[in-house]
C-alpha positions as CSV (number, residue, x, y, z in Angstrom):
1,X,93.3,88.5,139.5
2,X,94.6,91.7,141.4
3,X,97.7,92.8,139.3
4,X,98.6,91.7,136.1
5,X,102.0,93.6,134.0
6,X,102.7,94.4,130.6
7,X,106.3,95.1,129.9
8,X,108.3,96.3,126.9
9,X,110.7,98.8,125.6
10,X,107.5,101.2,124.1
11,X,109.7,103.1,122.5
12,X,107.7,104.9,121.3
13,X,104.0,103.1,123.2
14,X,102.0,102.2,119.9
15,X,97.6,101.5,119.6
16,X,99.3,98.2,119.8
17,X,100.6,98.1,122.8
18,X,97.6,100.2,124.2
19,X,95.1,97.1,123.2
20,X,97.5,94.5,124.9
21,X,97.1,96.8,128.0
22,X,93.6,97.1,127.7
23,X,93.2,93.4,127.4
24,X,95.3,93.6,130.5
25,X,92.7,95.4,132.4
26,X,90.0,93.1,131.1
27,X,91.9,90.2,133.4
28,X,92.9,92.2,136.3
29,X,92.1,95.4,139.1
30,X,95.6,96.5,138.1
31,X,98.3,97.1,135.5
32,X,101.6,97.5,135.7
33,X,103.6,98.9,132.3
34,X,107.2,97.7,133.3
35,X,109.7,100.0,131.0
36,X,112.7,97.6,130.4
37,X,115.9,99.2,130.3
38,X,117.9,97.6,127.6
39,X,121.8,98.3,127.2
40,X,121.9,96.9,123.9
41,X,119.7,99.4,122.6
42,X,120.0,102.7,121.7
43,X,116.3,104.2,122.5
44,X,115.0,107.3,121.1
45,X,113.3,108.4,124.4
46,X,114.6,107.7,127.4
47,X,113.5,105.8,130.2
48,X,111.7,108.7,132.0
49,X,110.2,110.3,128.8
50,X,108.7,107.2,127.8
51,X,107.4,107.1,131.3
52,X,105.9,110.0,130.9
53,X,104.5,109.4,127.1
54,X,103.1,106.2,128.8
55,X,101.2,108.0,131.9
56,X,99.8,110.8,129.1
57,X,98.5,108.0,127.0
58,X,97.0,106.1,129.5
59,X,95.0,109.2,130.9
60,X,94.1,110.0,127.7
61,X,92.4,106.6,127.6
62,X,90.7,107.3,130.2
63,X,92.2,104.1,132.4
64,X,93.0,105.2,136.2
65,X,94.4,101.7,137.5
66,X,97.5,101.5,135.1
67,X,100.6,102.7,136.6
68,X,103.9,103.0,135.1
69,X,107.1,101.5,136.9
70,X,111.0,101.6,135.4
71,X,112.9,98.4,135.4
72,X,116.8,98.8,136.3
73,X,119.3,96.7,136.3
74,X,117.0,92.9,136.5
75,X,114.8,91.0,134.0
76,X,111.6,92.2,134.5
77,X,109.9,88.7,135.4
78,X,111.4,89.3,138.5
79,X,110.5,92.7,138.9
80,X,107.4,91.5,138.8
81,X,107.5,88.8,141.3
82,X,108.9,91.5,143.3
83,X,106.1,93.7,142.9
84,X,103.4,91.0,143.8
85,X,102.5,89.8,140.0
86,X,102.3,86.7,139.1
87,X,101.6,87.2,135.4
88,X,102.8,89.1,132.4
89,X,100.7,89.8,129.4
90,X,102.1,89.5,126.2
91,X,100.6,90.0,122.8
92,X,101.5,87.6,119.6
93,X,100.9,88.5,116.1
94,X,102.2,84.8,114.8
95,X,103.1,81.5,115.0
96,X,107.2,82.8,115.2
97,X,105.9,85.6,117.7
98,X,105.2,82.7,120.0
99,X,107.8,80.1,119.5
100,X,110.1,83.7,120.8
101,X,108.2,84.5,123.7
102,X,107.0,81.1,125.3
103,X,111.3,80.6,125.2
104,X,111.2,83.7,126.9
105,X,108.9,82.5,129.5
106,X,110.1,79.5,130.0
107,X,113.3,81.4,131.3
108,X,111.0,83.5,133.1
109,X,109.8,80.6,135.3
110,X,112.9,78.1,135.3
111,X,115.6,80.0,135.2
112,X,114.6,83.5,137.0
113,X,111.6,82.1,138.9
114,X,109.9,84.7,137.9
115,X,106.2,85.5,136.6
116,X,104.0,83.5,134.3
117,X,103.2,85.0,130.7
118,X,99.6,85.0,129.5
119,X,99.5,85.7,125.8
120,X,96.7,87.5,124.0
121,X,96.2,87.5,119.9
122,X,96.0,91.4,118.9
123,X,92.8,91.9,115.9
124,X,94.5,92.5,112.3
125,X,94.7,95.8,112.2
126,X,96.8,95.8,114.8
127,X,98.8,92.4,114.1
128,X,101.8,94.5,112.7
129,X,101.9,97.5,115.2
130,X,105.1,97.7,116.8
131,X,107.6,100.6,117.9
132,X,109.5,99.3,115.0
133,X,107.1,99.5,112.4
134,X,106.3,102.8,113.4
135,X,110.1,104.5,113.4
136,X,110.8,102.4,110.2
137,X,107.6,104.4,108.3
138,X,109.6,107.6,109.0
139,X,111.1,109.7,106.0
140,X,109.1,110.1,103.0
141,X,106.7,113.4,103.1
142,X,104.1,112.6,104.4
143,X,105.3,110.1,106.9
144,X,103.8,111.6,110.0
145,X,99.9,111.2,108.5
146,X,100.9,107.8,108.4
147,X,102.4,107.2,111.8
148,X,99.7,109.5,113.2
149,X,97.9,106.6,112.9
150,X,99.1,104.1,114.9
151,X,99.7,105.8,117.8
152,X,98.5,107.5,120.6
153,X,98.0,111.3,120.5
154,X,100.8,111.8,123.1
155,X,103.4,109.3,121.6
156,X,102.9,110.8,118.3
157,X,103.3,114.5,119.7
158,X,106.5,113.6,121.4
159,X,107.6,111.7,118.2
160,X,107.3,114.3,115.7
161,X,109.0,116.7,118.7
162,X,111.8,114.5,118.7
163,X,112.0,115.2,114.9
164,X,111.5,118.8,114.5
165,X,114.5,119.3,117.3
166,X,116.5,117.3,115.0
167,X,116.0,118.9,112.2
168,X,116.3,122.4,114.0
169,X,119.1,121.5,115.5
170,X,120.8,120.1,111.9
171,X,119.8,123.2,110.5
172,X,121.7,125.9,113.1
173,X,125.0,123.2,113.1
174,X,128.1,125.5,112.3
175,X,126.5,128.8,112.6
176,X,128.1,131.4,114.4
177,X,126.5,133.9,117.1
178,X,123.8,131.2,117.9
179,X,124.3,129.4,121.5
180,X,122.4,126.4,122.9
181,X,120.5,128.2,125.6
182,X,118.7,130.4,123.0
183,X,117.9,128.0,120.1
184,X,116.5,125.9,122.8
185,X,114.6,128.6,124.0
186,X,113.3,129.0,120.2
187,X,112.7,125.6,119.5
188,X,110.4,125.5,122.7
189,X,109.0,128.8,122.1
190,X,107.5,127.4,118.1
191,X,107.0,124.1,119.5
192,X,104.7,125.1,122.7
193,X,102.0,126.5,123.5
194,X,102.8,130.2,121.8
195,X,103.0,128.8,118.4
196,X,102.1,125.6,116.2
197,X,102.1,123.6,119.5
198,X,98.4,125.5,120.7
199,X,95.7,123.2,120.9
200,X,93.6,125.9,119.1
201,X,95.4,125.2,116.0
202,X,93.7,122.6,113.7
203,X,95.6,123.8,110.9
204,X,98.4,126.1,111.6
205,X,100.1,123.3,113.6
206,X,103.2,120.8,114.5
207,X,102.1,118.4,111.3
208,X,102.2,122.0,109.1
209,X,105.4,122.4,110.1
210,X,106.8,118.5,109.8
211,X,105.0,118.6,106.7
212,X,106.7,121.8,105.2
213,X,110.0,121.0,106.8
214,X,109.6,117.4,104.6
215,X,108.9,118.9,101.6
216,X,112.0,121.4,101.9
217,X,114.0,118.5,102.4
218,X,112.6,116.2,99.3
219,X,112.7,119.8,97.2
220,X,116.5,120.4,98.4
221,X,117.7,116.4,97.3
222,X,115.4,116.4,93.8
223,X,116.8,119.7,92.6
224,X,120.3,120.1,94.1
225,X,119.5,123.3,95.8
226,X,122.7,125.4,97.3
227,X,122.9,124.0,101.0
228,X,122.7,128.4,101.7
229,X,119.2,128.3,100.1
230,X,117.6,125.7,101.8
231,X,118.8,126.8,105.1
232,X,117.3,130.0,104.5
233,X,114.1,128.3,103.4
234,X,114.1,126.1,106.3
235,X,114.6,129.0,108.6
236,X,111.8,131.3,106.8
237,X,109.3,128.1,107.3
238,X,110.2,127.8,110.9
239,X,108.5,131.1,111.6
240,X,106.3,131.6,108.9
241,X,103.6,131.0,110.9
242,X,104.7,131.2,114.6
243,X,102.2,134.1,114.6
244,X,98.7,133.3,114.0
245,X,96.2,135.4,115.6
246,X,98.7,138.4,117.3
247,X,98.6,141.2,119.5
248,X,98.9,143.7,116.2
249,X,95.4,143.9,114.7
250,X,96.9,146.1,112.3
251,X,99.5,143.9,111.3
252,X,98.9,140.6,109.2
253,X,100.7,137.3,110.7
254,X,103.2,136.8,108.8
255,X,104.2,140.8,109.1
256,X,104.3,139.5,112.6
257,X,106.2,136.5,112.2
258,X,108.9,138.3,110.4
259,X,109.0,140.2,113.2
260,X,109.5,138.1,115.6
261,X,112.3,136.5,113.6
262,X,114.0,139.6,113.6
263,X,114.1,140.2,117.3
264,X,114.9,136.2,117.9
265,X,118.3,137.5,116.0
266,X,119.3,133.9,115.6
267,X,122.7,134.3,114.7
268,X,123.9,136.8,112.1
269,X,123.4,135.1,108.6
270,X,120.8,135.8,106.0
271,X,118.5,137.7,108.4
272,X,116.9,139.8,106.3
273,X,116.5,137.6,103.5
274,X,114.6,135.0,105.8
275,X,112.6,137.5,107.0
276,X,111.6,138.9,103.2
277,X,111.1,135.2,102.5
278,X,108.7,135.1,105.6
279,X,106.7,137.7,103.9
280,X,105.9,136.5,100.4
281,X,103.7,134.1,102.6
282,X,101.6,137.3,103.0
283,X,99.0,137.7,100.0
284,X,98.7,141.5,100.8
285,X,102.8,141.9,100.2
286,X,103.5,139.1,98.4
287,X,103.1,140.4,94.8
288,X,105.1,143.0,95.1
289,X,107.8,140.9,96.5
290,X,111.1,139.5,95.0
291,X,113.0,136.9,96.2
292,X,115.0,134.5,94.9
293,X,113.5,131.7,97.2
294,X,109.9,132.9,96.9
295,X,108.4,130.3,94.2
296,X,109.7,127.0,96.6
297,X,108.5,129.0,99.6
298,X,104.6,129.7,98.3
299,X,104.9,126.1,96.7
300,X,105.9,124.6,100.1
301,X,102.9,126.4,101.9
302,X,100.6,124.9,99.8
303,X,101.8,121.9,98.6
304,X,99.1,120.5,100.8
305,X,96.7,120.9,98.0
306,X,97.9,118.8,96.1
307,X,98.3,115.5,98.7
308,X,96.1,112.4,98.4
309,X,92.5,112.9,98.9
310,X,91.8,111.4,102.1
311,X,94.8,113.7,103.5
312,X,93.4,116.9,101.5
313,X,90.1,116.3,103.5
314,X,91.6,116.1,106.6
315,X,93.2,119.5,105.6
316,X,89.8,120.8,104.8
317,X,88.0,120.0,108.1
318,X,90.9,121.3,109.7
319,X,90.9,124.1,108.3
320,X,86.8,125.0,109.1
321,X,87.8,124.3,112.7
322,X,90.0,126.9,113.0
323,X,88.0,129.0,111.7
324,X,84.8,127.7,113.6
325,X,83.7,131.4,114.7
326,X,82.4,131.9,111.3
327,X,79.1,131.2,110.9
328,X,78.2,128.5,108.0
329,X,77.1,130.4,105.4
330,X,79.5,132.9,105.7
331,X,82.5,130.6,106.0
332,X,81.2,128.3,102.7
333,X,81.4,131.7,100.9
334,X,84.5,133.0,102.0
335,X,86.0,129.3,101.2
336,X,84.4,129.1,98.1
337,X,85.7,131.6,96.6
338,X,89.5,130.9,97.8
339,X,89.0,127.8,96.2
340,X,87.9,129.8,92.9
341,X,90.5,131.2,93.0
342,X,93.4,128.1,93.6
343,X,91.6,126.3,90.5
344,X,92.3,129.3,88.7
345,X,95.9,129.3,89.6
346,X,96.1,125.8,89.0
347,X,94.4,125.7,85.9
348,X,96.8,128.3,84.1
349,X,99.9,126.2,85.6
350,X,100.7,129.3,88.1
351,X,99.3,127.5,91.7
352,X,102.9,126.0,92.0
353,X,105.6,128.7,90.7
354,X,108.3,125.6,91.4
355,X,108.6,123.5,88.3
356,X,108.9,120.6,90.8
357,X,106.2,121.2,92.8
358,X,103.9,121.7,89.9
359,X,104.8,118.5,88.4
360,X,104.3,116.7,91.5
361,X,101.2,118.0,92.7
362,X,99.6,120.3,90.2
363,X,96.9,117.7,88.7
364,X,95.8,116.0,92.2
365,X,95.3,119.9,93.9
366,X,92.8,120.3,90.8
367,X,90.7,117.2,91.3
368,X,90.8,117.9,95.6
369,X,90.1,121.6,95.2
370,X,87.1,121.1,92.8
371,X,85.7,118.8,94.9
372,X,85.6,120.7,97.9
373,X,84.2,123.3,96.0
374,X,81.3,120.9,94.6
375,X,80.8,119.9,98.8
376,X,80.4,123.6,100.0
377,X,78.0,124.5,96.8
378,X,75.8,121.1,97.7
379,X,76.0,121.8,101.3
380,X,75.1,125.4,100.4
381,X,71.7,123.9,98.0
């Protein structure tokens, strides 16, 4: 067979989607992804972006005879015909699954005389991957770990992009002295390349920042937290660590990062006091710090610790990659005795300043940062 399509709303594309494709190429020389354009929805990307997100994710793959078309104003069975395809490939994860589709193609071929539809049976880890499965596990902290994954690498940066600008946008909504233009120069700017979008951050990254930006939010609704306060949280997390790594040798990061909130002058509200909050982040100032919002803030930044363990890990190996220009034995003793110290902190109730970040995650950071500890000291035998 010479062309074969695969069509759908993919929004966003899911593993799911990317197996049916690869199935797909097992049955022809070439596929086409059709992106249906359906009025009755309401899609979270549009047409283009999901285009694009589909082209990214295909590359990734590795897959050089997919190609990506946009269906306007038809039914894509006839798109198809159009295009010189005389088959669709669906997939079909039940018995229900299939009683819906074959009615779709038997309108495809009486009604529209359109292509055929050759269904394929994903495997079971992927029988309940869909676009909405994934948007429906959004919410909870932690809810980008989870969607991570079932999607592909550039579906799921585009996703949690989609929800950062939200949530910045939400969080600058009746503030005066702040224009469009600039906040989405900002938003860019932290997003990108410059800040926790850089490749060469393992760590320091977008899921950091959906992570503390969750937390905030959970924090804000369990304790009743002034509105005032957890905007200037928010704001003080946003650029905590847009700096990792400056031009300033002589200056830590977050010194930096204060900084450069300063001179964003993003409106005229509370600038200082983000910027102070920025700072308590900063173990060589943050003693002598006081700030009304400092215990949430340190709690936020490392509320990581205390996550299940298979996320914890992930944390940890992150973390040695972004640190991979230390040498071994150098690193396992530098980390060692960071994590000395945490247990410490956690062990006299004083990791987590926030009473409700030390009853949530106090006894799970103890158990994940002992054994990391016990790793590094075998590794080290």
């Amino acid at each position: 067979m010479k062309k074969i399509a695969f069509s759908g709303t993919l929004d966003p594309i899911t593993n799911g989607h990317l197996w049916v494709i690869q199935e797909a190429r097992a049955l022809a020389d070439e596929v086409v992804v059709f992106i249906s354009e359906n009025p009755g929805k309401k899609p979270q990307f549009s047409a283009p972006e999901r285009k694009d997100i589909i082209e990214r994710s295909v590359a990734e793959c590795g897959w050089d005879n997919v190609s990506v078309v946009i269906v306007k104003g038809d039914y894509t069975a006839r798109a198809a015909k159009r295009h010189g395809i005389e088959y669709l490939v669906r997939g079909i994860r039940n018995t229900s699954d299939f009683d819906y589709e074959n009615l779709i193609q038997q309108t495809n071929v009486d009604v529209l005389d359109g292509a055929k539809t050759i269904f394929v049976m994903p495997p079971r880890d992927l029988g309940s991957v869909s676009s909405s499965f994934v948007r429906a596990l959004q919410g909870p902290v932690g809810w980008h770990w989870t969607v991570k994954k079932f999607m592909p690498v550039p579906a799921y940066i585009a996703w949690i992009k989609s929800w950062l600008r939200t949530d910045w946008q939400k969080l600058w909504e009746g503030e005066a002295g702040v224009d469009s233009a600039k906040l989405d120069h900002w938003f860019d700017y932290l997003t990108g390349d410059d800040a926790y979008g850089a490749t060469r951050r393992t760590y320091h990254n977008l899921d950091h920042l959906v992570h503390g930006l969750s937390e905030i939010s959970a924090w804000a609704s369990n304790t009743g937290a002034a509105k005032a306060d957890v905007a200037i949280l928010k704001k003080a997390f946003w650029f905590h660590d847009a700096v990792y790594g400056g031009k300033h040798a002589d200056l830590s990061n977050e010194e930096q990062s204060a900084r450069l909130w300063l001179d964003a002058a993003l409106g005229t509200q509370h600038l200082q006091e983000v910027a102070d909050l920025i700072r308590v982040t900063d173990h060589f100032q943050s003693a002598s710090l006081v700030h009304l919002l400092k215990d949430a803030m340190l709690s936020v930044d490392l509320a990581i610790l205390g996550q299940a363990a298979d996320t914890y890990d992930a944390y940890a190996a992150a973390v040695r990659m972004e640190y991979d220009e230390v040498e071994e034995d150098a690193y396992r003793a530098g980390r060692g005795r960071v994590l000395s110290y945490f247990v410490s902190l956690a062990e006299t109730g004083k990791l987590f300043t926030d009473a409700w970040f030390a009853d949530l995650y106090t006894s799970q950071a103890i158990i994940n940062l002992k054994r990391e500890k016990a790793q590094l000291e075998k590794q080290s035998s």
